[in-house]
mmCIF file of the N, C-alpha and C atoms, coordinates in Angstrom:
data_MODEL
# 
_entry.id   MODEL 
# 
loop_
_atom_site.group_PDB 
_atom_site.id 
_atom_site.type_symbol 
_atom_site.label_atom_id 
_atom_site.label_alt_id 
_atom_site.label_comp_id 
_atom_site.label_asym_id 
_atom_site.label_entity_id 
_atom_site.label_seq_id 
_atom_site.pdbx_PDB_ins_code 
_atom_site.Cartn_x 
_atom_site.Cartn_y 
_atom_site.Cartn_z 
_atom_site.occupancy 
_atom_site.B_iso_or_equiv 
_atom_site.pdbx_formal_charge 
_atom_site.auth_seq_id 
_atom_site.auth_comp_id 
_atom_site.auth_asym_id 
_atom_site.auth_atom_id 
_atom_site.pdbx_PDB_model_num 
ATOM 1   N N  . UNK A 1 1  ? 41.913 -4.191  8.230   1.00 0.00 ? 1  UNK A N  1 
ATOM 2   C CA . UNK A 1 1  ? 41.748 -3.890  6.819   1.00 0.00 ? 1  UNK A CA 1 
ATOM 3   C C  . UNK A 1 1  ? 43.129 -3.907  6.169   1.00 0.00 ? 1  UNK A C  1 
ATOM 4   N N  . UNK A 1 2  ? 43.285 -4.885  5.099   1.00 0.00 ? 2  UNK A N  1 
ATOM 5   C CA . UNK A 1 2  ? 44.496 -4.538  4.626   1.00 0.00 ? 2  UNK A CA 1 
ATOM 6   C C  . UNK A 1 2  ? 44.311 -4.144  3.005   1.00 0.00 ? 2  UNK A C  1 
ATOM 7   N N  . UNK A 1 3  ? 45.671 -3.988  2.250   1.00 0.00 ? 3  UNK A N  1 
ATOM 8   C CA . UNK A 1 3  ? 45.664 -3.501  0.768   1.00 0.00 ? 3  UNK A CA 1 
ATOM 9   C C  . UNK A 1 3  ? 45.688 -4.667  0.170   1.00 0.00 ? 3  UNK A C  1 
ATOM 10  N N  . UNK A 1 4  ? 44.574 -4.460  -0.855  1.00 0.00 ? 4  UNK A N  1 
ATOM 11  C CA . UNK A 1 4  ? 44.120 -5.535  -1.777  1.00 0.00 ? 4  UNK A CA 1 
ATOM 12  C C  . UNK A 1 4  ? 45.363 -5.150  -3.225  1.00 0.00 ? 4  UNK A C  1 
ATOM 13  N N  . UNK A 1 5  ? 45.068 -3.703  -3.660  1.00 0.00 ? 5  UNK A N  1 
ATOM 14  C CA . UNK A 1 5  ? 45.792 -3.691  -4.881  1.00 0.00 ? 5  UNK A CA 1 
ATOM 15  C C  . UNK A 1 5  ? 44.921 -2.393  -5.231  1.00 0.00 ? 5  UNK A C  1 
ATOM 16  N N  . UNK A 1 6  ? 45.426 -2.321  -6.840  1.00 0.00 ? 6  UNK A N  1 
ATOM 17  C CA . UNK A 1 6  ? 45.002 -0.705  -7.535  1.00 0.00 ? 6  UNK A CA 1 
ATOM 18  C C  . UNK A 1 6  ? 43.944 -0.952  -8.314  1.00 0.00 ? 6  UNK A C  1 
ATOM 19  N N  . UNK A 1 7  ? 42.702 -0.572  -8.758  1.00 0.00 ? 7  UNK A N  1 
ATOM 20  C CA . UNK A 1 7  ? 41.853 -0.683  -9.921  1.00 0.00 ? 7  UNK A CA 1 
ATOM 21  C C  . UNK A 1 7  ? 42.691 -0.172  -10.944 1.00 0.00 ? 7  UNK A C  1 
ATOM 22  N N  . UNK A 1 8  ? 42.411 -1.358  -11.906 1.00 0.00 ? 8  UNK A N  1 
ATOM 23  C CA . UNK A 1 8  ? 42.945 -1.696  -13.159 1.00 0.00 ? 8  UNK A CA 1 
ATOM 24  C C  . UNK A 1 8  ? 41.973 -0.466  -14.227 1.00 0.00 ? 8  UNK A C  1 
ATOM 25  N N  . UNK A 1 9  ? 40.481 -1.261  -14.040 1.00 0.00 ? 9  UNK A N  1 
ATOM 26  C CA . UNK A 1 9  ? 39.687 -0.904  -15.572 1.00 0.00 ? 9  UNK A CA 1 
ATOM 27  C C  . UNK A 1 9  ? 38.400 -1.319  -14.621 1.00 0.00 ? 9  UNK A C  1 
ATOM 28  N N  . UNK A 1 10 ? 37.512 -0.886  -15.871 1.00 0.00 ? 10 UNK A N  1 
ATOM 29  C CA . UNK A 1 10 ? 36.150 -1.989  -15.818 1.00 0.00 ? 10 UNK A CA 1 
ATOM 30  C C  . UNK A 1 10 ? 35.590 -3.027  -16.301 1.00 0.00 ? 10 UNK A C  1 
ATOM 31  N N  . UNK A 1 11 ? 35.562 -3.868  -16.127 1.00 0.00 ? 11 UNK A N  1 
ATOM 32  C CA . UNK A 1 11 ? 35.417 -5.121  -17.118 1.00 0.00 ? 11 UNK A CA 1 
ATOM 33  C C  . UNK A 1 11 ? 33.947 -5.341  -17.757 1.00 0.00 ? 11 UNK A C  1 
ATOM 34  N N  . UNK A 1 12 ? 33.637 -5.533  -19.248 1.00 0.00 ? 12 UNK A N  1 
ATOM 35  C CA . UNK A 1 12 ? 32.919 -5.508  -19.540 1.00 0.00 ? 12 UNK A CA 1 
ATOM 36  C C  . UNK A 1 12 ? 31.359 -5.475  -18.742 1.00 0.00 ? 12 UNK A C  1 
ATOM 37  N N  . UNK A 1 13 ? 31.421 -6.597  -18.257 1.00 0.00 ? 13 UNK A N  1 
ATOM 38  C CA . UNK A 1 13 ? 30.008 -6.354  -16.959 1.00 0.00 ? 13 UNK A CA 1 
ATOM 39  C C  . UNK A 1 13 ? 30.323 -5.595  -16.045 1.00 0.00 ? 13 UNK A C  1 
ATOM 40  N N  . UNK A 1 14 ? 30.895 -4.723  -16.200 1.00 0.00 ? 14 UNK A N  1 
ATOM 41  C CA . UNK A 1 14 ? 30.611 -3.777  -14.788 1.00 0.00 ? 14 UNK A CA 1 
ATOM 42  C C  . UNK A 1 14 ? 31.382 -3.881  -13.444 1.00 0.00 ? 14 UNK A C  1 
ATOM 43  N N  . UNK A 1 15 ? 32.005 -4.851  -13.483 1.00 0.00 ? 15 UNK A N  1 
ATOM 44  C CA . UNK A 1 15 ? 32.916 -4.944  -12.471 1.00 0.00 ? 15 UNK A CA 1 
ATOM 45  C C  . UNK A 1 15 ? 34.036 -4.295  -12.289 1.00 0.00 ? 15 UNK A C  1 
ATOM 46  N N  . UNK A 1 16 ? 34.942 -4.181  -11.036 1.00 0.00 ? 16 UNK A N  1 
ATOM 47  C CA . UNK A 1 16 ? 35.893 -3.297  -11.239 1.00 0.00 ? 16 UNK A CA 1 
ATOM 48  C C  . UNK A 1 16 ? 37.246 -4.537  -11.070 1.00 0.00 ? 16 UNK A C  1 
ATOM 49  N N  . UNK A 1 17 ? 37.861 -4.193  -11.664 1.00 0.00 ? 17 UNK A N  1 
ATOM 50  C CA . UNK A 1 17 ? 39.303 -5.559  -11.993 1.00 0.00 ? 17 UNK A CA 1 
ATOM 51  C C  . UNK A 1 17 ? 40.314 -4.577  -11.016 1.00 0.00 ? 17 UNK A C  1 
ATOM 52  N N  . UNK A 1 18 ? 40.729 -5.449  -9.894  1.00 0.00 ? 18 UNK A N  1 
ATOM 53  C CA . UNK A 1 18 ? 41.870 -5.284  -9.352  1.00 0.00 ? 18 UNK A CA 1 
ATOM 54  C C  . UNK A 1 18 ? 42.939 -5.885  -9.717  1.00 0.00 ? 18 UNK A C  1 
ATOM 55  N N  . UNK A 1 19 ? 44.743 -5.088  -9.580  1.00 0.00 ? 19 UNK A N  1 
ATOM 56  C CA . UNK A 1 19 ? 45.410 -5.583  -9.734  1.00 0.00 ? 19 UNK A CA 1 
ATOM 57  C C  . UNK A 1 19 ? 45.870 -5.726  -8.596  1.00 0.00 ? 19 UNK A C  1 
ATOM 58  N N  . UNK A 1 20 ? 45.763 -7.205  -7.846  1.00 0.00 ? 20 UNK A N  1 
ATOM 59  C CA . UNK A 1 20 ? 46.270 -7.670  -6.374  1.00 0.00 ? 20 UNK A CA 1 
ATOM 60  C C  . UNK A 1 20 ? 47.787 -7.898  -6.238  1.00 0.00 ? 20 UNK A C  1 
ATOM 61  N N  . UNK A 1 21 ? 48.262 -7.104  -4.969  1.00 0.00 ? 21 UNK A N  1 
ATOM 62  C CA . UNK A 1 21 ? 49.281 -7.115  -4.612  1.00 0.00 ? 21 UNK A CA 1 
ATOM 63  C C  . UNK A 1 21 ? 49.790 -8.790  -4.241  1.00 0.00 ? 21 UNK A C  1 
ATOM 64  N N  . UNK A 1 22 ? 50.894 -9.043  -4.178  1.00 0.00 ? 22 UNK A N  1 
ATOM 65  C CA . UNK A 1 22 ? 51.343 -10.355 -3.481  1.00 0.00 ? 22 UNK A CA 1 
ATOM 66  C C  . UNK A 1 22 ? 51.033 -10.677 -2.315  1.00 0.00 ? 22 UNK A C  1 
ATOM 67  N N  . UNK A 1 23 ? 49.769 -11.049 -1.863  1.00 0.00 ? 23 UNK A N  1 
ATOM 68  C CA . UNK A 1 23 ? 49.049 -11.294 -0.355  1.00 0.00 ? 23 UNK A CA 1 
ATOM 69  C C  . UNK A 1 23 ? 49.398 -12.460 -0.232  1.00 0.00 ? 23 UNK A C  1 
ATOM 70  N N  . UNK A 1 24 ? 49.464 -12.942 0.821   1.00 0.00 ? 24 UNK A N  1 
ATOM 71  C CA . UNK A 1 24 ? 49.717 -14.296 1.718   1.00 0.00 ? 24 UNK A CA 1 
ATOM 72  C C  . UNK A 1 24 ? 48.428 -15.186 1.447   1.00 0.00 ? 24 UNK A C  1 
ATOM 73  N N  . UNK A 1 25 ? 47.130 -14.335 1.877   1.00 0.00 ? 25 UNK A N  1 
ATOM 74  C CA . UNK A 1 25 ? 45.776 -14.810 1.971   1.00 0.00 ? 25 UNK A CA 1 
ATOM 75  C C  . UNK A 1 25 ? 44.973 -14.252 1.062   1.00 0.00 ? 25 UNK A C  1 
ATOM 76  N N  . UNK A 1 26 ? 44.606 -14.403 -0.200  1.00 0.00 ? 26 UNK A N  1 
ATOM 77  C CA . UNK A 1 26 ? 43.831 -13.682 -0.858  1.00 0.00 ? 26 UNK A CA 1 
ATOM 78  C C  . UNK A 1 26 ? 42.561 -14.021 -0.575  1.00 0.00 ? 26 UNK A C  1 
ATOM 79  N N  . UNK A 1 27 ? 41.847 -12.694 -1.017  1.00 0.00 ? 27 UNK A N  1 
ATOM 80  C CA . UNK A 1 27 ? 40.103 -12.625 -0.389  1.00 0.00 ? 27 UNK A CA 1 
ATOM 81  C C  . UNK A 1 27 ? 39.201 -13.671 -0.744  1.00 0.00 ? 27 UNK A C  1 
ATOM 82  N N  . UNK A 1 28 ? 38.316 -14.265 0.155   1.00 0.00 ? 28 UNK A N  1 
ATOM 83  C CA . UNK A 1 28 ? 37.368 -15.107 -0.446  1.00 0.00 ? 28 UNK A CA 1 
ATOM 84  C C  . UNK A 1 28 ? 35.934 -14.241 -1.224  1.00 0.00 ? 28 UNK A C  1 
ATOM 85  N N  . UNK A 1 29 ? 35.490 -14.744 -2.281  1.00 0.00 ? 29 UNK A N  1 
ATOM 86  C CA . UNK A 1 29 ? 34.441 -14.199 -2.965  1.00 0.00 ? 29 UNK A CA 1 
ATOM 87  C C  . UNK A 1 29 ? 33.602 -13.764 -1.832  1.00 0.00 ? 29 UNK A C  1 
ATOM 88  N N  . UNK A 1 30 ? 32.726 -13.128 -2.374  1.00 0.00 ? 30 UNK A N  1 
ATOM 89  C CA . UNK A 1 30 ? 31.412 -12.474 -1.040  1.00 0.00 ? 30 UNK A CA 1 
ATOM 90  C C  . UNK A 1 30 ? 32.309 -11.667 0.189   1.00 0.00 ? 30 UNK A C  1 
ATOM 91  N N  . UNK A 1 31 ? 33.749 -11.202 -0.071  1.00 0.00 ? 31 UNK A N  1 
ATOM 92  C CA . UNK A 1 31 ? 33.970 -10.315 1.101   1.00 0.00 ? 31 UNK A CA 1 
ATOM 93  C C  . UNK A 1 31 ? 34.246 -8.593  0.467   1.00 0.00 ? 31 UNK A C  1 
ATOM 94  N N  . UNK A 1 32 ? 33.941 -8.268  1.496   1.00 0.00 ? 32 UNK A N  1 
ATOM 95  C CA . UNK A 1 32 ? 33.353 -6.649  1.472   1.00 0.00 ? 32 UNK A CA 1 
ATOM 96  C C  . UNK A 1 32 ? 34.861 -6.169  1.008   1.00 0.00 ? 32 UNK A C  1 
ATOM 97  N N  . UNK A 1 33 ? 34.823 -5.120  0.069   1.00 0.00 ? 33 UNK A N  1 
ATOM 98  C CA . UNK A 1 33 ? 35.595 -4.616  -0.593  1.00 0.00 ? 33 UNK A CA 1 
ATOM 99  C C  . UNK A 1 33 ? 35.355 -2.872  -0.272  1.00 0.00 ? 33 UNK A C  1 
ATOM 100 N N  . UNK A 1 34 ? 37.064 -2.198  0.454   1.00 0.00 ? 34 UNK A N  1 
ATOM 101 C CA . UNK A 1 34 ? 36.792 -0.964  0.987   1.00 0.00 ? 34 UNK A CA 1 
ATOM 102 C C  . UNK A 1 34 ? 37.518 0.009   -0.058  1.00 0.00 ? 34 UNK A C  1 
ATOM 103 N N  . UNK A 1 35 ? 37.042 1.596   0.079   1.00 0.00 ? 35 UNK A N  1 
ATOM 104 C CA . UNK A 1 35 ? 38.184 2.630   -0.973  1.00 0.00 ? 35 UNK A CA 1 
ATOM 105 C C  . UNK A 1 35 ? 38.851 3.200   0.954   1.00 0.00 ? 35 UNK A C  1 
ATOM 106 N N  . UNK A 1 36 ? 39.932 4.025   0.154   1.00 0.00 ? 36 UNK A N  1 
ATOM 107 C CA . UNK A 1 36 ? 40.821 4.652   1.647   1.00 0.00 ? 36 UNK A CA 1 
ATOM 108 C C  . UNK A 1 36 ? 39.985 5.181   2.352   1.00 0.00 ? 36 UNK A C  1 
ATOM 109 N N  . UNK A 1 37 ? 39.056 5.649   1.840   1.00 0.00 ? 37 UNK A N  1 
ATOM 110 C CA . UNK A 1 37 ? 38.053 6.292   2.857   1.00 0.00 ? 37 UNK A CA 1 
ATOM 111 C C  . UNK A 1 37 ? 37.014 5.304   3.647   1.00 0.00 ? 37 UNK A C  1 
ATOM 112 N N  . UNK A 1 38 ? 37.354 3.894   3.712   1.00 0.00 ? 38 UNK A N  1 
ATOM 113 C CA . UNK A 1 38 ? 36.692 2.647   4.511   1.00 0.00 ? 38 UNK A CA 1 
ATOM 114 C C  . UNK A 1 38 ? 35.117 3.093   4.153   1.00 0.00 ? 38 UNK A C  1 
ATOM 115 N N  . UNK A 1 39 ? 35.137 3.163   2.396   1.00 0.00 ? 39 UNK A N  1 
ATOM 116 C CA . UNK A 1 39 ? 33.573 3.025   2.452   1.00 0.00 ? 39 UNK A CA 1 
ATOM 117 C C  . UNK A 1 39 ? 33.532 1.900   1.729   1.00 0.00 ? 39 UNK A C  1 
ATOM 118 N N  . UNK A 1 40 ? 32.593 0.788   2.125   1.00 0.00 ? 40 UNK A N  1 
ATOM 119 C CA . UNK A 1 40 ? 32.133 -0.411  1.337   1.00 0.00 ? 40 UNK A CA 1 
ATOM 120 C C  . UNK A 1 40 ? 31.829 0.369   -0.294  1.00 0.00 ? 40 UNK A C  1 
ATOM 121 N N  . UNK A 1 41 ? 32.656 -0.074  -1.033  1.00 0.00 ? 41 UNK A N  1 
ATOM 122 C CA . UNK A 1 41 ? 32.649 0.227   -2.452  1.00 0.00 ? 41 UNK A CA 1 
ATOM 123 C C  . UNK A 1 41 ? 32.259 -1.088  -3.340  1.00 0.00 ? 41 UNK A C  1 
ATOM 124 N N  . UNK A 1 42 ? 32.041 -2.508  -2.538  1.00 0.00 ? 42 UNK A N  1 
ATOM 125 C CA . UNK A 1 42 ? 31.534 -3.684  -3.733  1.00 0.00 ? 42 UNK A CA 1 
ATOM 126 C C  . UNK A 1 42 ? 31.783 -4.894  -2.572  1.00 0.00 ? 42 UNK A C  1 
ATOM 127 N N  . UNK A 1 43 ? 31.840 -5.958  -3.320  1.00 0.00 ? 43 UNK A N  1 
ATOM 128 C CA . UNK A 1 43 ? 32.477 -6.876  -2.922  1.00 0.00 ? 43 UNK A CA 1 
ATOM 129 C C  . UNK A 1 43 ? 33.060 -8.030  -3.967  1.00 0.00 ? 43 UNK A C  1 
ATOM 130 N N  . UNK A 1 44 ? 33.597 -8.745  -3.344  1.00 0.00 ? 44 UNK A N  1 
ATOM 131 C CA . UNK A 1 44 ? 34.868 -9.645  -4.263  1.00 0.00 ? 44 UNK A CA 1 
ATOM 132 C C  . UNK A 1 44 ? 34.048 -10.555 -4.790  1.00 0.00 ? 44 UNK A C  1 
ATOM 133 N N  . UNK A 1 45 ? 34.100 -10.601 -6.263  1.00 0.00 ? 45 UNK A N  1 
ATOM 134 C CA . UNK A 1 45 ? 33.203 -11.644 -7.063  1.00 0.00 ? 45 UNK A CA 1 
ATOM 135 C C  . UNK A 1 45 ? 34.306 -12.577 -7.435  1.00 0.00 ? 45 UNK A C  1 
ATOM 136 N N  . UNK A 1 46 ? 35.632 -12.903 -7.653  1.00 0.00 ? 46 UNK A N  1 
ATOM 137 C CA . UNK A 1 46 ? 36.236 -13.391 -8.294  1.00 0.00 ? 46 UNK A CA 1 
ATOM 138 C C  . UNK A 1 46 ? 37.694 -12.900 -8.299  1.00 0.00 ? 46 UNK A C  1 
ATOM 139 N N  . UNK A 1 47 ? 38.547 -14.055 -7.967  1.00 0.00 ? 47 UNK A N  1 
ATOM 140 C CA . UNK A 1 47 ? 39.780 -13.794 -8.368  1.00 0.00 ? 47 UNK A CA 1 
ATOM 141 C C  . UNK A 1 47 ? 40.422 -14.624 -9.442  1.00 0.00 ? 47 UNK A C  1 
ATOM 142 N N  . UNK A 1 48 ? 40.850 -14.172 -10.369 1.00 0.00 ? 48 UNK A N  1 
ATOM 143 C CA . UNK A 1 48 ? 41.369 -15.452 -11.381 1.00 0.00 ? 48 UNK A CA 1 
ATOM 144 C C  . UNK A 1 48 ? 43.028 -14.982 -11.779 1.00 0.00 ? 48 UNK A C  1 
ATOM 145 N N  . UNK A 1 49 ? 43.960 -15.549 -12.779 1.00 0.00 ? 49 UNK A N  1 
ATOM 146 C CA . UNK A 1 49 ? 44.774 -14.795 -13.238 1.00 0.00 ? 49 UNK A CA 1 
ATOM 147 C C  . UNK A 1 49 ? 46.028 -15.610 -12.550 1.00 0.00 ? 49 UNK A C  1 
ATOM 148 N N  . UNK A 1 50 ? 47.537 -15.864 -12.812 1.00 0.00 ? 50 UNK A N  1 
ATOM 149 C CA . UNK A 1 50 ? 48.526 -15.762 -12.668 1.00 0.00 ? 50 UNK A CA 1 
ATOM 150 C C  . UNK A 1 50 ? 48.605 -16.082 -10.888 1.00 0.00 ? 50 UNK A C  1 
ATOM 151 N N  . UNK A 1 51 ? 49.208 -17.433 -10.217 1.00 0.00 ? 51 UNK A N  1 
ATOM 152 C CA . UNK A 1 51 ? 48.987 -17.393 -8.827  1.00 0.00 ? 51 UNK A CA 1 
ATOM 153 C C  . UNK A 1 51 ? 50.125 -16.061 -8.435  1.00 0.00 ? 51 UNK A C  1 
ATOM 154 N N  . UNK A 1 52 ? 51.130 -16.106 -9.193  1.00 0.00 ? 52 UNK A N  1 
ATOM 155 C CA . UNK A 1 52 ? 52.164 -14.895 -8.755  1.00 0.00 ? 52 UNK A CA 1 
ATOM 156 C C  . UNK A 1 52 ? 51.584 -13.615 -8.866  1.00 0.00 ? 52 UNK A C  1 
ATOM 157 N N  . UNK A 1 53 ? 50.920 -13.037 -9.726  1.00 0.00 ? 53 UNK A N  1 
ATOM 158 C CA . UNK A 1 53 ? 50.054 -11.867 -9.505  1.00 0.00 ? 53 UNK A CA 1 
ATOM 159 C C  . UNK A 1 53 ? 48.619 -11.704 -10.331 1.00 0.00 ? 53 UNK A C  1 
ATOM 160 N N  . UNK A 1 54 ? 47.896 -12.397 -8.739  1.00 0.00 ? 54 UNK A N  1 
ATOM 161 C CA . UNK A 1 54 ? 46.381 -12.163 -9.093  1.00 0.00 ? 54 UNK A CA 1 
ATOM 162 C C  . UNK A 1 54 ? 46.052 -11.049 -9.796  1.00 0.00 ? 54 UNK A C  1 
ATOM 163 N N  . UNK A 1 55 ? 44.499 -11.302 -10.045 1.00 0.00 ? 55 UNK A N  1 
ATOM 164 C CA . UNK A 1 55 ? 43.635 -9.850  -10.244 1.00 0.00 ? 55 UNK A CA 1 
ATOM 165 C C  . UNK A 1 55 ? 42.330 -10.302 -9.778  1.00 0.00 ? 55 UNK A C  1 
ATOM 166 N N  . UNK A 1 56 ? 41.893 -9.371  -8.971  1.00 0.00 ? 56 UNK A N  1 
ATOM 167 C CA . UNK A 1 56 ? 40.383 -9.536  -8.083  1.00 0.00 ? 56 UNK A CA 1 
ATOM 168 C C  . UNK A 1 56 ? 39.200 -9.108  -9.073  1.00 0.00 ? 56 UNK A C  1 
ATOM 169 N N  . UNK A 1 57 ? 38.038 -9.275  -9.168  1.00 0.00 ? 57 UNK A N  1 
ATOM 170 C CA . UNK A 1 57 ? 37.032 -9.122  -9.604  1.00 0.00 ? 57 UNK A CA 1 
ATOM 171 C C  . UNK A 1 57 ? 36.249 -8.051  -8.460  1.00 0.00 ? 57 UNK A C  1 
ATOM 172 N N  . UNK A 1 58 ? 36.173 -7.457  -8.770  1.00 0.00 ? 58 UNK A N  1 
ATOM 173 C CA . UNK A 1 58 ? 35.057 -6.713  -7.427  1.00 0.00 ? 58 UNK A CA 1 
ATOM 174 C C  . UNK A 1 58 ? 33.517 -6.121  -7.725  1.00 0.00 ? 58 UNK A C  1 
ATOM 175 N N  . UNK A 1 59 ? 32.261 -6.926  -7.587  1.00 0.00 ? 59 UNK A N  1 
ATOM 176 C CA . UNK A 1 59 ? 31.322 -6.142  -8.132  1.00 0.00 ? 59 UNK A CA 1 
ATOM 177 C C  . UNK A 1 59 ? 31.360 -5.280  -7.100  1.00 0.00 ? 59 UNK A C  1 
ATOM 178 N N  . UNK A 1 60 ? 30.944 -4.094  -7.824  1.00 0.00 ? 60 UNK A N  1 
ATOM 179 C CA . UNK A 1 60 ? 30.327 -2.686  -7.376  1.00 0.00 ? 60 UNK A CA 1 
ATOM 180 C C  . UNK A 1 60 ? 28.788 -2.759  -6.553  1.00 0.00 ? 60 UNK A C  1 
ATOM 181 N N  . UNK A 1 61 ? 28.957 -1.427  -5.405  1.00 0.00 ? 61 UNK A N  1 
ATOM 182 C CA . UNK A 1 61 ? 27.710 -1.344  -5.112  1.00 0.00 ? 61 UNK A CA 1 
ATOM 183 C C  . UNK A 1 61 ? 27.274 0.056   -5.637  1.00 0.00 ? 61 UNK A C  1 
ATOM 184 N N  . UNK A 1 62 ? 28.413 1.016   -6.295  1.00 0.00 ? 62 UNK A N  1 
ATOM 185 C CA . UNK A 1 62 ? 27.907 2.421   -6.472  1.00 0.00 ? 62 UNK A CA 1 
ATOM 186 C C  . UNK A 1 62 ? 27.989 2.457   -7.903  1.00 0.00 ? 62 UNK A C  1 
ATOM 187 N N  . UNK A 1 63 ? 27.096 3.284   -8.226  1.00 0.00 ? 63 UNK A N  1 
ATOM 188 C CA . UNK A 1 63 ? 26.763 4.066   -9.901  1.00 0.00 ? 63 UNK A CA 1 
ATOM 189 C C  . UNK A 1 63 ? 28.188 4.396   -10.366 1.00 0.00 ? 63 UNK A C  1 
ATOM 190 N N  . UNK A 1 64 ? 28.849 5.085   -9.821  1.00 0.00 ? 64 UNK A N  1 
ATOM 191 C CA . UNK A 1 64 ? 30.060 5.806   -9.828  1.00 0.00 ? 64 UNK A CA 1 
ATOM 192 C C  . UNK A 1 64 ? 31.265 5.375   -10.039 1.00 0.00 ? 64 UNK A C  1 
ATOM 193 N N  . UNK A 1 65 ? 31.853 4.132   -10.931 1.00 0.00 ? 65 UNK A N  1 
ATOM 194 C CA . UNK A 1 65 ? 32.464 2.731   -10.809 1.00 0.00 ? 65 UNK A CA 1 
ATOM 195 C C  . UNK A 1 65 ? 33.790 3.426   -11.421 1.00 0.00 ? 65 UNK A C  1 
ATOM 196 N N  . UNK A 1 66 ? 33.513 4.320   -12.860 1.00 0.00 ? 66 UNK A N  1 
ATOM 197 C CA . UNK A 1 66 ? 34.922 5.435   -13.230 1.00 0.00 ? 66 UNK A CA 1 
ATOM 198 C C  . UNK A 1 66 ? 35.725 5.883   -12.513 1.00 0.00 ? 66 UNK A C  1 
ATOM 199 N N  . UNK A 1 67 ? 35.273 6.519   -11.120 1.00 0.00 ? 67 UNK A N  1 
ATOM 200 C CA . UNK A 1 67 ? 35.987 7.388   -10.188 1.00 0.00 ? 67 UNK A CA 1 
ATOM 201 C C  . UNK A 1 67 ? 36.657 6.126   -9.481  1.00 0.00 ? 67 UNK A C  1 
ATOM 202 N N  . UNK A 1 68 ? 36.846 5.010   -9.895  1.00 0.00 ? 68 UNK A N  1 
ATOM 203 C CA . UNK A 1 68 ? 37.447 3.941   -9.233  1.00 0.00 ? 68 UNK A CA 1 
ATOM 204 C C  . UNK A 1 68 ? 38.539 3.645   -9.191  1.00 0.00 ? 68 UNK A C  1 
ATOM 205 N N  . UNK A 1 69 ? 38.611 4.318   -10.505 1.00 0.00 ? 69 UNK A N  1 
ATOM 206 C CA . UNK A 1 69 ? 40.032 3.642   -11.366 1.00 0.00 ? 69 UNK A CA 1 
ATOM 207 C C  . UNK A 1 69 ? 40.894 4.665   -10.787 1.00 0.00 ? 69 UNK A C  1 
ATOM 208 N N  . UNK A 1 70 ? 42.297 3.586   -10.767 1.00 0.00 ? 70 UNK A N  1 
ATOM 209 C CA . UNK A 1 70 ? 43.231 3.911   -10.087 1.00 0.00 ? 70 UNK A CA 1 
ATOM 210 C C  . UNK A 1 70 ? 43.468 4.053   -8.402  1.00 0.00 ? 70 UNK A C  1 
ATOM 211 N N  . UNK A 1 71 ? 42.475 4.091   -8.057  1.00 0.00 ? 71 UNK A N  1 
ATOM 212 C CA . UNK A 1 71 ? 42.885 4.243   -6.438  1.00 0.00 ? 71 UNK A CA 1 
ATOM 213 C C  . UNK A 1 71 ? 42.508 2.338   -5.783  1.00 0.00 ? 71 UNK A C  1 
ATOM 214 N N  . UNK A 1 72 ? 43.477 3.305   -4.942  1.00 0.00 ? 72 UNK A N  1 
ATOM 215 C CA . UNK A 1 72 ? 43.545 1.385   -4.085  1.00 0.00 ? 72 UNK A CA 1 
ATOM 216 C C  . UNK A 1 72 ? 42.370 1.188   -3.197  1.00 0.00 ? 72 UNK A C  1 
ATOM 217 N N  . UNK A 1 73 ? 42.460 -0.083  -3.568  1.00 0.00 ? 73 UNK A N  1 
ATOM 218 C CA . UNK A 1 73 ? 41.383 -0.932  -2.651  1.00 0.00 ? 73 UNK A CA 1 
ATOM 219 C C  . UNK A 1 73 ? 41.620 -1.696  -1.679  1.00 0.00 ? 73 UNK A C  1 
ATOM 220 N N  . UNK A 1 74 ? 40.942 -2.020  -0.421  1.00 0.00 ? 74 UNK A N  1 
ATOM 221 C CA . UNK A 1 74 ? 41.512 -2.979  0.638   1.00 0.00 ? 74 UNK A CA 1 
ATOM 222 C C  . UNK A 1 74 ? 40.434 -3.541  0.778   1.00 0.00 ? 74 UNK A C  1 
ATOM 223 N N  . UNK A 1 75 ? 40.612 -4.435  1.804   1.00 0.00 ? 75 UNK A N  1 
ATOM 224 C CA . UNK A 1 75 ? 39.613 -5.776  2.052   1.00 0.00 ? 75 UNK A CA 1 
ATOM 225 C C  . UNK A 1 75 ? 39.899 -5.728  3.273   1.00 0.00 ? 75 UNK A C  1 
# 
């Protein structure tokens, strides 16, 4: 499991917008997206943005998408 980056916001549909660290390998869509506590919190819908510093798309699997913001995410 490594660090993806910090939740940004929520993006209009509901998704949670990561701001991705400088990874070597960034995530392919459809992979499982973890909080520090290695609970499946979504998975990666989309990365778009700047090749020097991405931002991930992550749909959500929980109601609870507020308590998101700010804490880091890994993959």
């Amino acid at each position: 499991m490594g660090l993806l980056g910090k939740v940004l916001h929520l993006s209009k549909s509901g998704n949670i917008i990561v701001s991705s660290l400088k990874l070597r390998n960034l995530p392919r869509t459809g992979v499982k997206a973890f909080d520090s506590d290695r609970i499946v919190i979504g998975k990666v819908s989309e990365v778009f943005g700047p090749v020097s510093s991405p931002y991930v798309s992550v749909k959500p699997f929980n109601k609870d998408k507020e308590a998101l913001i700010g804490k880091m995410v890994y993959v």
